[in-house]
N, CA and C atoms as a LAMMPS dump frame, in Angstrom:
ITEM: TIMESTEP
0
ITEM: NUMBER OF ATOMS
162
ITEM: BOX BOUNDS ff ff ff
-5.0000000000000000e+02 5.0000000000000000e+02
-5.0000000000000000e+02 5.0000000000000000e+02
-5.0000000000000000e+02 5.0000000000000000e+02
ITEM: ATOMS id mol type element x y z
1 1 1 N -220.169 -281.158 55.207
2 1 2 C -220.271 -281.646 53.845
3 1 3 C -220.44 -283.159 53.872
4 2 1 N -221.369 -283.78 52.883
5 2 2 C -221.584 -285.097 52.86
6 2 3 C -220.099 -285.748 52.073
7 3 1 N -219.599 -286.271 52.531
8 3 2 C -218.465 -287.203 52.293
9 3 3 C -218.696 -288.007 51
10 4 1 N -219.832 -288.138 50.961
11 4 2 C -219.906 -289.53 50.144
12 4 3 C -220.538 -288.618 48.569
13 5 1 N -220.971 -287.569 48.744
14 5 2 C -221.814 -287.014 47.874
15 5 3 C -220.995 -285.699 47.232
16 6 1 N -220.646 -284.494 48.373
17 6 2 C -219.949 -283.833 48.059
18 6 3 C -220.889 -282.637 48.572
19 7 1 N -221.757 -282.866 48.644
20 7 2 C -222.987 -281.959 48.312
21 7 3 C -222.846 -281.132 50.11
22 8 1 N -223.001 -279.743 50.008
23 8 2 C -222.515 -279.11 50.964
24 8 3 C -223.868 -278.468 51.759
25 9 1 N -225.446 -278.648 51.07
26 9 2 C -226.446 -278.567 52.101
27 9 3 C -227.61 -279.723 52.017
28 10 1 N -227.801 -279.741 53.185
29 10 2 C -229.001 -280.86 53.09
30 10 3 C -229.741 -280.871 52.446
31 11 1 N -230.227 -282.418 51.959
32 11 2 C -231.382 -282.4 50.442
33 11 3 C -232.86 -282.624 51.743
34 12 1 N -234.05 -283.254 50.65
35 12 2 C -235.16 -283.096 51.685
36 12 3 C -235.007 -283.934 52.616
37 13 1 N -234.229 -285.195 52.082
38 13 2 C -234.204 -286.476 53.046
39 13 3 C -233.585 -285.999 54.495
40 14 1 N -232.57 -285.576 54.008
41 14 2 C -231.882 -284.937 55.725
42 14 3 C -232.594 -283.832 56.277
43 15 1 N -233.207 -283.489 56.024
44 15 2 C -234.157 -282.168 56.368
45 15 3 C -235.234 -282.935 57.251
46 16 1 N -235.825 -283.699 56.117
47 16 2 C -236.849 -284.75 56.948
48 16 3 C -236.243 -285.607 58.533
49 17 1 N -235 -285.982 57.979
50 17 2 C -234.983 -286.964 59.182
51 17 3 C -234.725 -286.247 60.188
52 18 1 N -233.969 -285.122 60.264
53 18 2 C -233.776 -284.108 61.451
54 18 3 C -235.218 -283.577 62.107
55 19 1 N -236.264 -283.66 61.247
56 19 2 C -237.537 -283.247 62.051
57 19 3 C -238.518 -284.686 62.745
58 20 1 N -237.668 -285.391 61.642
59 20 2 C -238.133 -286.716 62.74
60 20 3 C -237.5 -286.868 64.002
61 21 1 N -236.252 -286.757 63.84
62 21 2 C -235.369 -287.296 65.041
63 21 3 C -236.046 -285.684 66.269
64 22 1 N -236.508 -284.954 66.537
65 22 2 C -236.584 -284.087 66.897
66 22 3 C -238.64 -284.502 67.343
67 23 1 N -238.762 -285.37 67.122
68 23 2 C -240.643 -285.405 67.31
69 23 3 C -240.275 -286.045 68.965
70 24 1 N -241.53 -285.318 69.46
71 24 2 C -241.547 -286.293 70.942
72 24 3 C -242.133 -287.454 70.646
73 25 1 N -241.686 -288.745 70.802
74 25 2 C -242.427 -290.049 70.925
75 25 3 C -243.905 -289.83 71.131
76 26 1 N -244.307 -288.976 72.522
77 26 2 C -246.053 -289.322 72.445
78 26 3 C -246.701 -288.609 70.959
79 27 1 N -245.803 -287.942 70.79
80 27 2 C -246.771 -286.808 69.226
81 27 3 C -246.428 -288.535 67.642
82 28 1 N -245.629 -289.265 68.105
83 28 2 C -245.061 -289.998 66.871
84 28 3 C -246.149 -290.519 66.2
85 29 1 N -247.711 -290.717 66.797
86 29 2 C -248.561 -291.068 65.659
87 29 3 C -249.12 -290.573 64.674
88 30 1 N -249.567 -289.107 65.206
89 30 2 C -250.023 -288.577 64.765
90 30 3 C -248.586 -287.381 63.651
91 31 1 N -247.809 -287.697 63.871
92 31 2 C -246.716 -287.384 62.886
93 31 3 C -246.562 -288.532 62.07
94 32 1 N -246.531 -289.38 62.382
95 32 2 C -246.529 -290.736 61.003
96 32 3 C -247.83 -290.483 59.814
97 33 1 N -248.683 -290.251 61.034
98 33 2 C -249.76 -290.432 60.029
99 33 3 C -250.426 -289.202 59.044
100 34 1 N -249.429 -287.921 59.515
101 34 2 C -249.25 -286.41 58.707
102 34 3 C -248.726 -287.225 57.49
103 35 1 N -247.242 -287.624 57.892
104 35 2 C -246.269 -288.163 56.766
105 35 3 C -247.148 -289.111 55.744
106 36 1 N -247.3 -290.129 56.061
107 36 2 C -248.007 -290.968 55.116
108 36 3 C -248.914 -290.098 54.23
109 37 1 N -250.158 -289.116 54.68
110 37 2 C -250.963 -288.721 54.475
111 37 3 C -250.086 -287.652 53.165
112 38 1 N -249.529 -287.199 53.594
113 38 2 C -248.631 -286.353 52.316
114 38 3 C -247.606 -286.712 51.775
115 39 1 N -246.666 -287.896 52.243
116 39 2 C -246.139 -288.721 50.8
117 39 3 C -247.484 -289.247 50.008
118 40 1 N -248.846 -290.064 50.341
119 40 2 C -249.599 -290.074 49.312
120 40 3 C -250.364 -289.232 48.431
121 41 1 N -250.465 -288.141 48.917
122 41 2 C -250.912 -286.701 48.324
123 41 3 C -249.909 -286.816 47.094
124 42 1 N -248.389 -286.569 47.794
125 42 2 C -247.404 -286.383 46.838
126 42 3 C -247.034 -287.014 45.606
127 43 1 N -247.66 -288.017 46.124
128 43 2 C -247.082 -289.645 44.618
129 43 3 C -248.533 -289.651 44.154
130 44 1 N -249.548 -289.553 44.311
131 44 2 C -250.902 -289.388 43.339
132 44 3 C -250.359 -288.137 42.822
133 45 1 N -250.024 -286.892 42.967
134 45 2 C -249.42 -285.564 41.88
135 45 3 C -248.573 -286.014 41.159
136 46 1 N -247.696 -287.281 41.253
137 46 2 C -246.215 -287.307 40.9
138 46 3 C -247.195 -287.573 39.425
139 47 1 N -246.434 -287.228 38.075
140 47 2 C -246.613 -288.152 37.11
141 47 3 C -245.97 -289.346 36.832
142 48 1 N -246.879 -289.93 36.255
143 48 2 C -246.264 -291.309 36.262
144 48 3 C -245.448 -291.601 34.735
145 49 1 N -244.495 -292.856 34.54
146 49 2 C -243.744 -293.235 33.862
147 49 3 C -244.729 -293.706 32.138
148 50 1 N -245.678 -293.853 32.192
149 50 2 C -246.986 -294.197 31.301
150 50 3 C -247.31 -292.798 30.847
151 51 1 N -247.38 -291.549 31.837
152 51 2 C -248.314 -290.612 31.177
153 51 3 C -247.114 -289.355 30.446
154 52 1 N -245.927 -289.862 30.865
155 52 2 C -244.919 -289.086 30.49
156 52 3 C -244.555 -289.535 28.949
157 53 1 N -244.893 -290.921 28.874
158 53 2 C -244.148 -291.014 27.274
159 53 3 C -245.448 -290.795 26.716
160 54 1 N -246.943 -290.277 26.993
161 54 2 C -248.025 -290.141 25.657
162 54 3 C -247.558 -288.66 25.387
């Protein structure tokens, strides 16, 4: 259990970092550059703070 939170299963962040901490170094570029590639996928879908209040 997270101590600080309470919260008793991992959110995405800890999910994520466990598959980071788990990459072999030689694969780490081409895993950075998955990541980037789909956090920006993800935040162009996100709506934004402008299109939510029309």
């Amino acid at each position: 259990m997270d101590t600080t939170t309470g919260r008793t299963e991992p959110d995405d962040h800890d999910v994520l970092l466990t598959e980071l901490e788990a990459v072999d170094p030689a694969d780490a570029p081409e895993v950075a550059k998955k990541l980037v590639e789909k956090l920006s996928d993800d935040l162009e879908a996100a709506p934004t703070a402008a299109s939510e209040d029309s």
